[in-house]
Structures are given as structure tokens and as C-alpha cells.
Biotite code that builds the C-alpha atoms (Angstrom):
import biotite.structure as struc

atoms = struc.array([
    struc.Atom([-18.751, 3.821, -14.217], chain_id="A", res_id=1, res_name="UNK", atom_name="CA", element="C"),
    struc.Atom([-18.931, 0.655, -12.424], chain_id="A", res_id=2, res_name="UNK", atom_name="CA", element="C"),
    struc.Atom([-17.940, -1.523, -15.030], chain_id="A", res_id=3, res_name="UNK", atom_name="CA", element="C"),
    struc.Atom([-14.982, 0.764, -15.792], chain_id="A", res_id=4, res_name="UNK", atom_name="CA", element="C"),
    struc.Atom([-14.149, -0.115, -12.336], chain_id="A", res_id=5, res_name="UNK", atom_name="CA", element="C"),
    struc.Atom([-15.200, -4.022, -12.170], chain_id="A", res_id=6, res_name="UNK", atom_name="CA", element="C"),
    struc.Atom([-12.662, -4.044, -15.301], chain_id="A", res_id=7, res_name="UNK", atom_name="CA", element="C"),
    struc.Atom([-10.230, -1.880, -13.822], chain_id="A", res_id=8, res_name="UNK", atom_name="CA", element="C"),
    struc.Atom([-10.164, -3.935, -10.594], chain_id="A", res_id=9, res_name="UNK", atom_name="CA", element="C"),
    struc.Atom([-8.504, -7.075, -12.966], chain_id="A", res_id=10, res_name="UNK", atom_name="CA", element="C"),
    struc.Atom([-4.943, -5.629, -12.630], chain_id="A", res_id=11, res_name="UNK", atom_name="CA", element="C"),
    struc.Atom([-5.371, -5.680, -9.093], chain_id="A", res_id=12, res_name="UNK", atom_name="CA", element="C"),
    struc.Atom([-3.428, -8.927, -8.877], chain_id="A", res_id=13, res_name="UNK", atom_name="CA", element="C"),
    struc.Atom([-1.031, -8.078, -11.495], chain_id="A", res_id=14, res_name="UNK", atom_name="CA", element="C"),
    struc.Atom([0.274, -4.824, -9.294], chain_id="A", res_id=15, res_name="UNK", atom_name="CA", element="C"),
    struc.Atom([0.755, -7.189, -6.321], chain_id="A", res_id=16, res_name="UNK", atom_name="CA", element="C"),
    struc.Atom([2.183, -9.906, -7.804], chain_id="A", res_id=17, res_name="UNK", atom_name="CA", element="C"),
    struc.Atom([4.669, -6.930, -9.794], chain_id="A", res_id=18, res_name="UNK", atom_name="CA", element="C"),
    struc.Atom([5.009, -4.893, -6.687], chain_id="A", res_id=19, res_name="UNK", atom_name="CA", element="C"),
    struc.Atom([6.269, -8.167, -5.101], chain_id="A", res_id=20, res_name="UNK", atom_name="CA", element="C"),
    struc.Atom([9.064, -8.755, -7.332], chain_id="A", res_id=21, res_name="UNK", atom_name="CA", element="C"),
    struc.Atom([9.669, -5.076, -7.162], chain_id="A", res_id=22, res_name="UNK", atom_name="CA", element="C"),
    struc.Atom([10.494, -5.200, -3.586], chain_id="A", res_id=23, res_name="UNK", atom_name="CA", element="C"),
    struc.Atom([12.332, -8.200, -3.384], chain_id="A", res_id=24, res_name="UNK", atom_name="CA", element="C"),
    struc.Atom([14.424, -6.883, -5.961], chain_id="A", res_id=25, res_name="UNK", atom_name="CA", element="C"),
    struc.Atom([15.247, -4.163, -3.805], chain_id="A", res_id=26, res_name="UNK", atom_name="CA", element="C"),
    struc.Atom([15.929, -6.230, -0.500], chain_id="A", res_id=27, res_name="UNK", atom_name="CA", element="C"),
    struc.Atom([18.378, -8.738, -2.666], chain_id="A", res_id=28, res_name="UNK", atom_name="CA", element="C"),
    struc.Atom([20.404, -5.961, -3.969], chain_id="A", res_id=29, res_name="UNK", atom_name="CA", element="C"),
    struc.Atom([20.880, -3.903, -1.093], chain_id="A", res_id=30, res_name="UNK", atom_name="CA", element="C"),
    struc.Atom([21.840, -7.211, 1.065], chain_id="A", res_id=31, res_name="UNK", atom_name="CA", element="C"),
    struc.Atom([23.851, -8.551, -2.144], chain_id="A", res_id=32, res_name="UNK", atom_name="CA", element="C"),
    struc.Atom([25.665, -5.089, -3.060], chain_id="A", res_id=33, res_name="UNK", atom_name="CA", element="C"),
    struc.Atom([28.257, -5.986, -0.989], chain_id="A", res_id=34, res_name="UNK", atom_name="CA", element="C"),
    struc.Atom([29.033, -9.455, -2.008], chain_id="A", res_id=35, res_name="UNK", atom_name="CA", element="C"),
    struc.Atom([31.674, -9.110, -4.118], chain_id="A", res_id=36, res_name="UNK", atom_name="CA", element="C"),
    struc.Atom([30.688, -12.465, -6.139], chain_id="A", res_id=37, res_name="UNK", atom_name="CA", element="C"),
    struc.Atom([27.042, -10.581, -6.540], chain_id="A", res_id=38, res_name="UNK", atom_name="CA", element="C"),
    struc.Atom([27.795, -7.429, -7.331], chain_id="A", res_id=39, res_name="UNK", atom_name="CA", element="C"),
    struc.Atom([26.849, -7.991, -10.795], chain_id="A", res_id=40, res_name="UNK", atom_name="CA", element="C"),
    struc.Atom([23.512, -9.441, -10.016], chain_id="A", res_id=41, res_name="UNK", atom_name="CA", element="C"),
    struc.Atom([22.494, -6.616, -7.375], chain_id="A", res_id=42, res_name="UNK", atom_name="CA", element="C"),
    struc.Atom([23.058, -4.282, -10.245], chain_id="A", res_id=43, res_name="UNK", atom_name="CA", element="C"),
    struc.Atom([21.106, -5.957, -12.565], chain_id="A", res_id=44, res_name="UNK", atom_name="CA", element="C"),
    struc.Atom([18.135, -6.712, -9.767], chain_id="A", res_id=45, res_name="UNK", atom_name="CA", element="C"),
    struc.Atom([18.446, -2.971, -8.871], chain_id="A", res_id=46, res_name="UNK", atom_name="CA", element="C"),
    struc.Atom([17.428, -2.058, -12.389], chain_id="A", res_id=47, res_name="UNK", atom_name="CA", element="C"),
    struc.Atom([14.379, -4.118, -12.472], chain_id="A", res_id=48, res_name="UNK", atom_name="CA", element="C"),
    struc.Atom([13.129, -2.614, -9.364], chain_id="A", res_id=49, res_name="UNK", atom_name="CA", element="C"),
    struc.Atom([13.419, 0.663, -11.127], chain_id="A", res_id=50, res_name="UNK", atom_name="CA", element="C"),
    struc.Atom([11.279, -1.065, -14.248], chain_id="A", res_id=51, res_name="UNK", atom_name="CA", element="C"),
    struc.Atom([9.244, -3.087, -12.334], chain_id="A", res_id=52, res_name="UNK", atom_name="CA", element="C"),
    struc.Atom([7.816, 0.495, -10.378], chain_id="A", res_id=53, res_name="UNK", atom_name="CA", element="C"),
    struc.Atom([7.823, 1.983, -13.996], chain_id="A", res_id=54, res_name="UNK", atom_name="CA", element="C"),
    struc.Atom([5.764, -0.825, -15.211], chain_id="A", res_id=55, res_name="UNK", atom_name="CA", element="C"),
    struc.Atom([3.229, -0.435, -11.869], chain_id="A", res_id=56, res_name="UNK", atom_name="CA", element="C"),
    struc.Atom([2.789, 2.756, -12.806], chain_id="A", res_id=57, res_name="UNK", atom_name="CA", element="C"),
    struc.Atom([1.720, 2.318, -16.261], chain_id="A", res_id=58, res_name="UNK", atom_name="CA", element="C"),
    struc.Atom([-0.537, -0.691, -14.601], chain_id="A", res_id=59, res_name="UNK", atom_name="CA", element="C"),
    struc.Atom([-1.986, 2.453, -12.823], chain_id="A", res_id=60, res_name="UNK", atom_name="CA", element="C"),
    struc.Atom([-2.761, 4.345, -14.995], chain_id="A", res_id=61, res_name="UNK", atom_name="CA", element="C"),
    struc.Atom([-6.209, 6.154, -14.577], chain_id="A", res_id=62, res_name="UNK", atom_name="CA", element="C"),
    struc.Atom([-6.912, 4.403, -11.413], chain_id="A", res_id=63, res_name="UNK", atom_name="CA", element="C"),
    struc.Atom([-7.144, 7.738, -10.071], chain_id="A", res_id=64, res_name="UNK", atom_name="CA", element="C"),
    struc.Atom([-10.532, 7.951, -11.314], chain_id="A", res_id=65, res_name="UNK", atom_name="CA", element="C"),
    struc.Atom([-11.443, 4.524, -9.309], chain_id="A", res_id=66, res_name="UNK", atom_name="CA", element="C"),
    struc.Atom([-10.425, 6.102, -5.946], chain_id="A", res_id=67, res_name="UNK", atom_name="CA", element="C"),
    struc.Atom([-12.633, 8.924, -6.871], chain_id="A", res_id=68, res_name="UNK", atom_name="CA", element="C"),
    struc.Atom([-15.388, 6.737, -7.358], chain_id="A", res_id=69, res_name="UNK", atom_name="CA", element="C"),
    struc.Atom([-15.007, 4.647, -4.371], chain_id="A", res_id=70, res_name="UNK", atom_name="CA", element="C"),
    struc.Atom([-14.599, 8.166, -2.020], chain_id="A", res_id=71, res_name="UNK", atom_name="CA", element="C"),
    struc.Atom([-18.069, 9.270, -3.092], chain_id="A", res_id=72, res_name="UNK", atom_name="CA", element="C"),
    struc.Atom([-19.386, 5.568, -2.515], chain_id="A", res_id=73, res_name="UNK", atom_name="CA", element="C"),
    struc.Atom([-17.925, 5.729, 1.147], chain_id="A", res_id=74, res_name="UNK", atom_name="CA", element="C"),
    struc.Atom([-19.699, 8.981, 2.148], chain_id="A", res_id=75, res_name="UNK", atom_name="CA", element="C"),
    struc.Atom([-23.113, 7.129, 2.810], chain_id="A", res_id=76, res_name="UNK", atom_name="CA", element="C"),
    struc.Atom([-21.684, 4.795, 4.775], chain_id="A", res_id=77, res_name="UNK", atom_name="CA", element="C"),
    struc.Atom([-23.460, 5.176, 8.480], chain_id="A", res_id=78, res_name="UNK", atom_name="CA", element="C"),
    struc.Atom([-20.541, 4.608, 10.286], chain_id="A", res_id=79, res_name="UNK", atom_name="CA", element="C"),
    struc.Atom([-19.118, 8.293, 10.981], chain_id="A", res_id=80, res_name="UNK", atom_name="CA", element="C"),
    struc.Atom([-16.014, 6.881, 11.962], chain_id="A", res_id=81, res_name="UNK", atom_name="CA", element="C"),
    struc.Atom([-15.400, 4.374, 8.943], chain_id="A", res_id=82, res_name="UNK", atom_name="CA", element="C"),
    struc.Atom([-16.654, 7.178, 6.770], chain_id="A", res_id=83, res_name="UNK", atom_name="CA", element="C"),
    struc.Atom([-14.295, 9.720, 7.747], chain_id="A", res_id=84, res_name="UNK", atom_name="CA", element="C"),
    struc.Atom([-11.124, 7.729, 7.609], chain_id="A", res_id=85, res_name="UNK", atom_name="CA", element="C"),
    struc.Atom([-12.025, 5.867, 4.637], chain_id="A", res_id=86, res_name="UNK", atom_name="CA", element="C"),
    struc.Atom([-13.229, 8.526, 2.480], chain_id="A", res_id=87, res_name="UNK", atom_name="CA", element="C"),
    struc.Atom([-10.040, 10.798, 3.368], chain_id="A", res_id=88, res_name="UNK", atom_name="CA", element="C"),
    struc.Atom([-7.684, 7.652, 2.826], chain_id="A", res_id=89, res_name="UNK", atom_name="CA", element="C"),
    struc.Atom([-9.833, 7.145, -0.743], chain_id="A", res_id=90, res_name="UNK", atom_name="CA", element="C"),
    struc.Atom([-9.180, 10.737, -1.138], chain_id="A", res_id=91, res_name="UNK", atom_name="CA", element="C"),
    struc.Atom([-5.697, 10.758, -0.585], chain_id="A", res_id=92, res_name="UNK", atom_name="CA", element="C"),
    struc.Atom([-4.659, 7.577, -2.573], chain_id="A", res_id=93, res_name="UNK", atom_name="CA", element="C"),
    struc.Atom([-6.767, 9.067, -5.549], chain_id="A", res_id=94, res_name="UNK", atom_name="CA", element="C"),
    struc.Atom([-4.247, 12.094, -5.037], chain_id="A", res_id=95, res_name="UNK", atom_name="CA", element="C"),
    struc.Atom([-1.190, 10.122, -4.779], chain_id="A", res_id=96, res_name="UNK", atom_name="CA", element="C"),
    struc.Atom([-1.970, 7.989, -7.781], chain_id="A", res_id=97, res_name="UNK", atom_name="CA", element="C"),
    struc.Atom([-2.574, 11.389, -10.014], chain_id="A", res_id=98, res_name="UNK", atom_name="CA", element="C"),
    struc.Atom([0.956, 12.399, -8.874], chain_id="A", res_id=99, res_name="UNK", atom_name="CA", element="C"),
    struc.Atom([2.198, 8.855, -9.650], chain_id="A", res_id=100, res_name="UNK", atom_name="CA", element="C"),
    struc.Atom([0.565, 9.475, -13.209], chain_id="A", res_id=101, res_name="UNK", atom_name="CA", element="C"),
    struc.Atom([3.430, 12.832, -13.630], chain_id="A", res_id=102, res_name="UNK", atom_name="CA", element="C"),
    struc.Atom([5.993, 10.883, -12.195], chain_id="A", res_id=103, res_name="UNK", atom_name="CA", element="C"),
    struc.Atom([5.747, 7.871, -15.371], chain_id="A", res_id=104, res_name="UNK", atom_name="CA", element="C"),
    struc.Atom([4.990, 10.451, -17.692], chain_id="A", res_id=105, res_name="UNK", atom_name="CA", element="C"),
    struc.Atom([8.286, 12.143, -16.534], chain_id="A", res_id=106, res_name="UNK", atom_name="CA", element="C"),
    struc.Atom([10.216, 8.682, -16.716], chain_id="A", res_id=107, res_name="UNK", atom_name="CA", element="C"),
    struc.Atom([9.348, 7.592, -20.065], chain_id="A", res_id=108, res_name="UNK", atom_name="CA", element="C"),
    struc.Atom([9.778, 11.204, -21.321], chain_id="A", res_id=109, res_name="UNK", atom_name="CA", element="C"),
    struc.Atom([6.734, 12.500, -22.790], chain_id="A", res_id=110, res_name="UNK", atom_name="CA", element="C"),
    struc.Atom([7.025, 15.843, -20.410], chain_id="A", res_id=111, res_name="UNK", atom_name="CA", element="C"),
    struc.Atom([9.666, 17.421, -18.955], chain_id="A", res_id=112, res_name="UNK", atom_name="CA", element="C"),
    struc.Atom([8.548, 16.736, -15.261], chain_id="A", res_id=113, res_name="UNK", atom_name="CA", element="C"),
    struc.Atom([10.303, 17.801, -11.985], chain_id="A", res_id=114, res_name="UNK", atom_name="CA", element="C"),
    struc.Atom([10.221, 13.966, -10.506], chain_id="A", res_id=115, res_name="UNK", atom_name="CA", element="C"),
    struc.Atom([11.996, 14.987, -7.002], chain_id="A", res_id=116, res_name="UNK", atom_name="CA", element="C"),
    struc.Atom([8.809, 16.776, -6.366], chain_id="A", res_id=117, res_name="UNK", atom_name="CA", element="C"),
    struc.Atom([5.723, 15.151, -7.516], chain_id="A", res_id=118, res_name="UNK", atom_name="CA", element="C"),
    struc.Atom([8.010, 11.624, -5.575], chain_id="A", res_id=119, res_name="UNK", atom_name="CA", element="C"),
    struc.Atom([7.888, 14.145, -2.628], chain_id="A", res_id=120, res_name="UNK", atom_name="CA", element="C"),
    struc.Atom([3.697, 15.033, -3.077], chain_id="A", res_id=121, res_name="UNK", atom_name="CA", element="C"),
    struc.Atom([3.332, 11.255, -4.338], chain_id="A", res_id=122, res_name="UNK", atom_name="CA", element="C"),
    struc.Atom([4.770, 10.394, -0.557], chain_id="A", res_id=123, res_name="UNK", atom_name="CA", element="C"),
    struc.Atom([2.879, 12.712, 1.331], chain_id="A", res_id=124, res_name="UNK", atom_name="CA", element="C"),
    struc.Atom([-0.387, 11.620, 0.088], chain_id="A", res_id=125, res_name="UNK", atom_name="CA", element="C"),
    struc.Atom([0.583, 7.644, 0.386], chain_id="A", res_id=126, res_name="UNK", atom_name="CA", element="C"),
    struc.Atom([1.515, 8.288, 4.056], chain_id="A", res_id=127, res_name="UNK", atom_name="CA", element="C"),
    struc.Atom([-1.935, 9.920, 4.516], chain_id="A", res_id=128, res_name="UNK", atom_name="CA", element="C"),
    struc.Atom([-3.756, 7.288, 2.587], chain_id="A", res_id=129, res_name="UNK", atom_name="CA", element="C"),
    struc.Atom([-2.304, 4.591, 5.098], chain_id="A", res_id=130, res_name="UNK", atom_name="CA", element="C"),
    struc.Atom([-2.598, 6.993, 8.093], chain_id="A", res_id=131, res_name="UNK", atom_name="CA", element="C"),
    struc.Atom([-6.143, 7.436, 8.056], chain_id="A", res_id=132, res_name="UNK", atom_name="CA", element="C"),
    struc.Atom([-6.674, 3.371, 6.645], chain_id="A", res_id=133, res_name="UNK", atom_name="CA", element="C"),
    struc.Atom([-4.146, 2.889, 10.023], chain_id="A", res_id=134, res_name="UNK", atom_name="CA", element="C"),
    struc.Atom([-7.288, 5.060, 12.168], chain_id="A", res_id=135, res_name="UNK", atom_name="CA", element="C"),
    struc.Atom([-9.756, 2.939, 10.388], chain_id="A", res_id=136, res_name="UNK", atom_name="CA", element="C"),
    struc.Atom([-8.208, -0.269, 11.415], chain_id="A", res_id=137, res_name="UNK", atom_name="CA", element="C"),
    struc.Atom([-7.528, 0.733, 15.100], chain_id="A", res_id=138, res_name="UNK", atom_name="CA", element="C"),
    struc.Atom([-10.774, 1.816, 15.641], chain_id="A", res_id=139, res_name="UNK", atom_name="CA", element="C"),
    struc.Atom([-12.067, -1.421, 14.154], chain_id="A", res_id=140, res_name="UNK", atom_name="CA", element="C"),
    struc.Atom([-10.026, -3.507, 16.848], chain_id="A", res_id=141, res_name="UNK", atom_name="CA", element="C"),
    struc.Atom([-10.842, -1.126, 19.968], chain_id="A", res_id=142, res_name="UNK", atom_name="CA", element="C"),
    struc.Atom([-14.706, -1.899, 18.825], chain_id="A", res_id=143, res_name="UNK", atom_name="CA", element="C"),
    struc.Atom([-13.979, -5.802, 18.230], chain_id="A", res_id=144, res_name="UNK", atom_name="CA", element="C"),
    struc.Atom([-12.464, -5.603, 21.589], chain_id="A", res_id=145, res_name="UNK", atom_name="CA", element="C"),
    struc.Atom([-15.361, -3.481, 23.464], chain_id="A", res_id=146, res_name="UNK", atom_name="CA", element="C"),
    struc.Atom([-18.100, -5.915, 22.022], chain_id="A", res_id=147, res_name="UNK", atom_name="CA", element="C"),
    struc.Atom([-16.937, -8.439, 24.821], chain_id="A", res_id=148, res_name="UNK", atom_name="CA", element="C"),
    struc.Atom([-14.973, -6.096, 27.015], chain_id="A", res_id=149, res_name="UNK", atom_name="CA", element="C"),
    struc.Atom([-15.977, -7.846, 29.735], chain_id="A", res_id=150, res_name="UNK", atom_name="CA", element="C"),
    struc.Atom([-12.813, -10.293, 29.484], chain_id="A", res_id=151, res_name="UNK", atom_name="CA", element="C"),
    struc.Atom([-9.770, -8.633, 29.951], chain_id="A", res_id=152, res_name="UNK", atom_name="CA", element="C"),
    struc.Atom([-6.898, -11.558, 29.538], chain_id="A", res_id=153, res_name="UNK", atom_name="CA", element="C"),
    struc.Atom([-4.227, -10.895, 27.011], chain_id="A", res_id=154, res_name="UNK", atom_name="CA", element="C"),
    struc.Atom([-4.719, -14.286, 25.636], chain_id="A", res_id=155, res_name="UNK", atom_name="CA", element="C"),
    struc.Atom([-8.595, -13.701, 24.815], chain_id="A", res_id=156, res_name="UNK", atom_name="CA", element="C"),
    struc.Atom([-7.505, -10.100, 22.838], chain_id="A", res_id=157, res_name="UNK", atom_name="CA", element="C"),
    struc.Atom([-5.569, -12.455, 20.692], chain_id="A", res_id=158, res_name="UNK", atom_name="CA", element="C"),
    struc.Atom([-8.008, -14.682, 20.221], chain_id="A", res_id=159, res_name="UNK", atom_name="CA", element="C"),
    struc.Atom([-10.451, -12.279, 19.032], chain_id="A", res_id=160, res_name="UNK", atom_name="CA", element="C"),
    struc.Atom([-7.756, -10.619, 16.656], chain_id="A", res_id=161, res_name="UNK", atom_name="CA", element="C"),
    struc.Atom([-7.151, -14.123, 15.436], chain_id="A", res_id=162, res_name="UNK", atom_name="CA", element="C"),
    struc.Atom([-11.093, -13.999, 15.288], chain_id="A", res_id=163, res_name="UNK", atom_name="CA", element="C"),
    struc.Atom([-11.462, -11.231, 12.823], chain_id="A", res_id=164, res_name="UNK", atom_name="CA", element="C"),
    struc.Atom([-8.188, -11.942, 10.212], chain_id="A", res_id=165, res_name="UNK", atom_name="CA", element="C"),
    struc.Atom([-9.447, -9.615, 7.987], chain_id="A", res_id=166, res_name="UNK", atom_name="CA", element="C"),
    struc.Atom([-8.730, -6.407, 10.390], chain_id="A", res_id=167, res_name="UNK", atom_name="CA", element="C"),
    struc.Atom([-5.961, -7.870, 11.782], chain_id="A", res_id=168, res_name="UNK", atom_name="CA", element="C"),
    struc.Atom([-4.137, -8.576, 8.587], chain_id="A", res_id=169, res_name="UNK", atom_name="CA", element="C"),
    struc.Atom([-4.660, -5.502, 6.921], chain_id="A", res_id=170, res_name="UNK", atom_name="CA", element="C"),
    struc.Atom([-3.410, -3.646, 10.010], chain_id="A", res_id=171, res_name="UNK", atom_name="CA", element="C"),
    struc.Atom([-0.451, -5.645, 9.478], chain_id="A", res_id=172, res_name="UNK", atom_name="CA", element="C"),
    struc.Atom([0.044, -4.804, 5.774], chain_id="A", res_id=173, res_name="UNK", atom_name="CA", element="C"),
    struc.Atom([-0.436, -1.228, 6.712], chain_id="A", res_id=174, res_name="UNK", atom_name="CA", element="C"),
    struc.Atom([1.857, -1.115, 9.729], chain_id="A", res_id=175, res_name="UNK", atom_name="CA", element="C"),
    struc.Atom([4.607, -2.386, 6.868], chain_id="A", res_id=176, res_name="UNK", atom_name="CA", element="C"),
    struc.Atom([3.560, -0.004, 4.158], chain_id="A", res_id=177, res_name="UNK", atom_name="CA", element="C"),
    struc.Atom([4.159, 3.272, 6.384], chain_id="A", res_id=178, res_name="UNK", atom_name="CA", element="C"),
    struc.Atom([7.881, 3.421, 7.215], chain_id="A", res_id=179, res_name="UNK", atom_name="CA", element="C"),
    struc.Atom([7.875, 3.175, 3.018], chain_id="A", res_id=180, res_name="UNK", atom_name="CA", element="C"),
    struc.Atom([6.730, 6.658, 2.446], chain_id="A", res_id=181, res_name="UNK", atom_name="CA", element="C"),
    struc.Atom([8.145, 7.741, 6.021], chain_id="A", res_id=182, res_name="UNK", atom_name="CA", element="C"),
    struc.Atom([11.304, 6.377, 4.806], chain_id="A", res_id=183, res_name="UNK", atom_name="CA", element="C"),
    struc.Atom([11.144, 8.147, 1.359], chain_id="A", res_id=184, res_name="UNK", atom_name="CA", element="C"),
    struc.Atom([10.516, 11.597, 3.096], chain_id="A", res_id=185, res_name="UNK", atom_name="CA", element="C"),
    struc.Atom([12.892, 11.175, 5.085], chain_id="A", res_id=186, res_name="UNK", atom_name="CA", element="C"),
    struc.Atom([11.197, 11.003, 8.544], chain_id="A", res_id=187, res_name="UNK", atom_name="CA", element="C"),
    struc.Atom([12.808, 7.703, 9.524], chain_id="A", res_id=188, res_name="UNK", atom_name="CA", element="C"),
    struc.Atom([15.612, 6.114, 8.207], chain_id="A", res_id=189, res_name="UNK", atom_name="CA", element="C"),
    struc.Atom([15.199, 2.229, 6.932], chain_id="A", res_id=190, res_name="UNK", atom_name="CA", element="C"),
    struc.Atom([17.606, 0.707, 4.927], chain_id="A", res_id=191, res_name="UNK", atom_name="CA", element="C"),
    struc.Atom([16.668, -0.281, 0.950], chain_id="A", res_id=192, res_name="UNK", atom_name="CA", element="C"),
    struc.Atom([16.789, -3.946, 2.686], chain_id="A", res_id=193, res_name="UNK", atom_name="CA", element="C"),
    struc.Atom([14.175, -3.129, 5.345], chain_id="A", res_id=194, res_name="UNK", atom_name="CA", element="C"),
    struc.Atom([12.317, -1.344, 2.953], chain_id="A", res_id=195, res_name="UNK", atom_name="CA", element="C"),
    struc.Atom([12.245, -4.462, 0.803], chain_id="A", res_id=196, res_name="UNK", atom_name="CA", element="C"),
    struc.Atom([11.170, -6.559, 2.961], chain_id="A", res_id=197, res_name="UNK", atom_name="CA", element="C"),
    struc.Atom([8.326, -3.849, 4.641], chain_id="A", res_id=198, res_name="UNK", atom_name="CA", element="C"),
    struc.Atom([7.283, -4.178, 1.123], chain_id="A", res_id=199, res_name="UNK", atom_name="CA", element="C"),
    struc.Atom([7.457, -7.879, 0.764], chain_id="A", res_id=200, res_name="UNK", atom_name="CA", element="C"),
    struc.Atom([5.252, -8.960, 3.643], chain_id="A", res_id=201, res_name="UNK", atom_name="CA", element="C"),
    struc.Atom([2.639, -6.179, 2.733], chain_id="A", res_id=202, res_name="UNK", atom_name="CA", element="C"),
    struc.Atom([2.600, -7.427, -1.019], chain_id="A", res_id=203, res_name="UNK", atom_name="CA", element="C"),
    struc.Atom([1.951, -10.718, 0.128], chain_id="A", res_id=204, res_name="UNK", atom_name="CA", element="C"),
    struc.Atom([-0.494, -9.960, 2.641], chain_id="A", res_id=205, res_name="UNK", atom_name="CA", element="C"),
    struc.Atom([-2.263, -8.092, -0.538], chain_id="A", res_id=206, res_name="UNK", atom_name="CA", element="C"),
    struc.Atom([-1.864, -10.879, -2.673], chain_id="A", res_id=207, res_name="UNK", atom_name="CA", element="C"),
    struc.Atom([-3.860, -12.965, -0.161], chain_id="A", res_id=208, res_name="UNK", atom_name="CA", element="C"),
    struc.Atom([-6.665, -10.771, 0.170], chain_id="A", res_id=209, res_name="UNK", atom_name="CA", element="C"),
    struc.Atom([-6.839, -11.336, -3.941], chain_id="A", res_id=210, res_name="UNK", atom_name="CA", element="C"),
    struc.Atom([-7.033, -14.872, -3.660], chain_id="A", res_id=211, res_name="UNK", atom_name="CA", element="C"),
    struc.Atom([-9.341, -14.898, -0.253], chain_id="A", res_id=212, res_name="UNK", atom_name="CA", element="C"),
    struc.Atom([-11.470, -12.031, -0.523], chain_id="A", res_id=213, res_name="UNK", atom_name="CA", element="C"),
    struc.Atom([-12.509, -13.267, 2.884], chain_id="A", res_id=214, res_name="UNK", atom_name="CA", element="C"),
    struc.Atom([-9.537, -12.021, 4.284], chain_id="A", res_id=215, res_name="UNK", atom_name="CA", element="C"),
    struc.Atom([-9.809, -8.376, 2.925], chain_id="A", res_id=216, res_name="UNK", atom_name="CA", element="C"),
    struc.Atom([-11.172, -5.677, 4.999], chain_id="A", res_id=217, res_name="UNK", atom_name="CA", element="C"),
    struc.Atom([-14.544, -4.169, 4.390], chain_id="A", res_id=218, res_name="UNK", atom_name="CA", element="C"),
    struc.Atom([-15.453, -1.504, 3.174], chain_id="A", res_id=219, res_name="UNK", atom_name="CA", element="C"),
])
């Protein structure tokens, strides 16, 4: 099992670097639509959003079974707090991605599948899978901050958020990542633009954390 994961862990960098150009896609178009000189090109950058998702989906494919994996790793962890949040958020994303795998197998047409609803469950379990990752992170900063609580100066909580990148930048890509599904449920109301670039900084902040795995949160 962990080398099915090791190897699965490869196209890692090949979502975000796809998901990137997927959501810049979306935040030309929607800024370009009404350009009359663009039009042409917004409607052409609008479909490859739609196949560069497709495609990210098929990248996924099975990854379900990773998230699994890593839920079941994260309940020994000793850390009741970490292992709560992280396990539910493992939990969750192994959900969404399942209902991600109906959603391609509806687009590409190998089952007749009702895609309005599994995007709907899809949502709901992304939001929760960034929720509880959101907990995680908080709870990470309120301890970084309590370890030396006894300076209080805004300028010193920066400097120990600029101390610990890893937290801070993942509560960043986070923070970006929830008004997407929020957004798709309906529960705020971003524009396509906003969305695209939400999904921009968060893609590159992910793409970072690929090429620094210094920078990427653990566990």
C-alpha cells in the first residue's frame, strides 16, 4: 500500500500545475467575456477550464484510496487536536474525491450520472475537508503564539507567523480554497474572476510546497 501511494503521490505536481491553468483560464474569460476584441478567446479559454477539470479528474482517479490510507495513518497521531481535524479533513477529501470519480465518469459518458448532485455532495465534502484543515491550522498558530505568549506586540505575532511559513502558508492556501466550494453551493457569491484567482494563489501556494517540501505543513 505504501508504494501505491509513494507512486500515486507523482501526479501531485501535475494536478497543481493543471489546476493552475484551470483557474486562470477561468479568471481570463470571465474578465475578457466582455471585451468585445476577446470574446473569441474567453470562449475558447472557457472550454479548457472545462477540460482542464476533466483532465484533473482523470489525474484523480483512485486517489480516494490514498486519503483512506493517510486517515487511518493520522489516528495514532498523539496530538488529539491534530488528530481529530486531520483525520476528519482526510476523511472528507477521500469522500469528495469518490464523488469526483461519478462526476468524470458522468462527463465522458460511461454512466448516465446525475452531475448537479454528486457537484453538490462533491462541494459539501471539499468545504469540510478545508474546514476542519482551516481548525487544524488555527489551532497550530494559537499554540505557535502561546509558546512565547509572554510578548504581546502585533509586530512579534508576525514575526513568529513569518517564523513558521509552513502554517502560515497553508492557512493562506486554505483561506483561498473555501469561498470555491462556498461559492459553488451557493453560500456566498464570488464572481468566476474571483474564483479564478482564489484558485490561482492557492495553486501556486501548492505548487511551492511541491518544490519546497519545507514549506508544506506537517502532518
Amino acid at each position: 500500500m505504501d508504494i501505491f501511494v509513494k507512486l500515486n503521490e507523482q501526479t501531485a505536481g501535475r494536478d497543481k500545475l493543471i489546476r493552475l491553468l484551470q483557474y486562470g483560464s477561468r479568471a481570463y474569460w470571465y474578465y475578457a467575456q466582455n471585451v468585445h476584441s476577446t470574446r473569441y478567446s474567453a470562449e475558447i479559454l472557457r472550454s479548457l477550464e472545462f477540460t482542464f477539470s476533466s483532465f484533473r479528474k482523470l489525474l484523480r482517479f483512485g486517489r480516494c484510496l490514498d486519503s483512506v490510507y493517510s486517515a487511518l495513518k493520522m489516528m495514532k497521531y498523539p496530538d488529539p487536536i491534530v488528530r481529530i481535524t486531520l483525520t476528519m479533513a482526510k476523511m472528507a477529501n477521500a469522500l469528495y474525491l469518490l464523488a469526483d470519480h461519478f462526476i468524470w465518469i458522468g462527463r465522458v459518458g460511461i454512466l448516465r450520472v446525475d452531475l448537479e448532485k454528486w457537484n453538490k455532495v462533491a462541494n459539501k465534502y471539499w468545504l469540510l475537508t478545508i474546514v476542519m484543515s482551516l481548525i487544524r491550522d488555527i489551532y497550530e498558530i494559537i499554540k505557535i503564539l502561546e509558546h512565547k505568549k509572554n510578548v504581546f506586540k502585533q509586530y512579534y505575532i508576525l514575526s513568529c507567523l513569518k517564523n513558521h511559513k509552513e502554517i502560515t502558508m497553508d492557512t493562506v492556501k486554505n483561506g483561498c480554497d473555501l469561498f470555491i466550494p462556498l461559492t459553488a453551493l451557493g453560500v456566498t457569491k464570488c464572481t468566476p474572476g474571483t474564483i479564478g484567482l482564489l484558485g490561482i494563489i492557492s495553486s501556486l501556494i501548492g505548487l511551492y510546497t511541491i518544490i519546497d517540501p519545507l514549506y508544506k505543513s506537517s502532518p
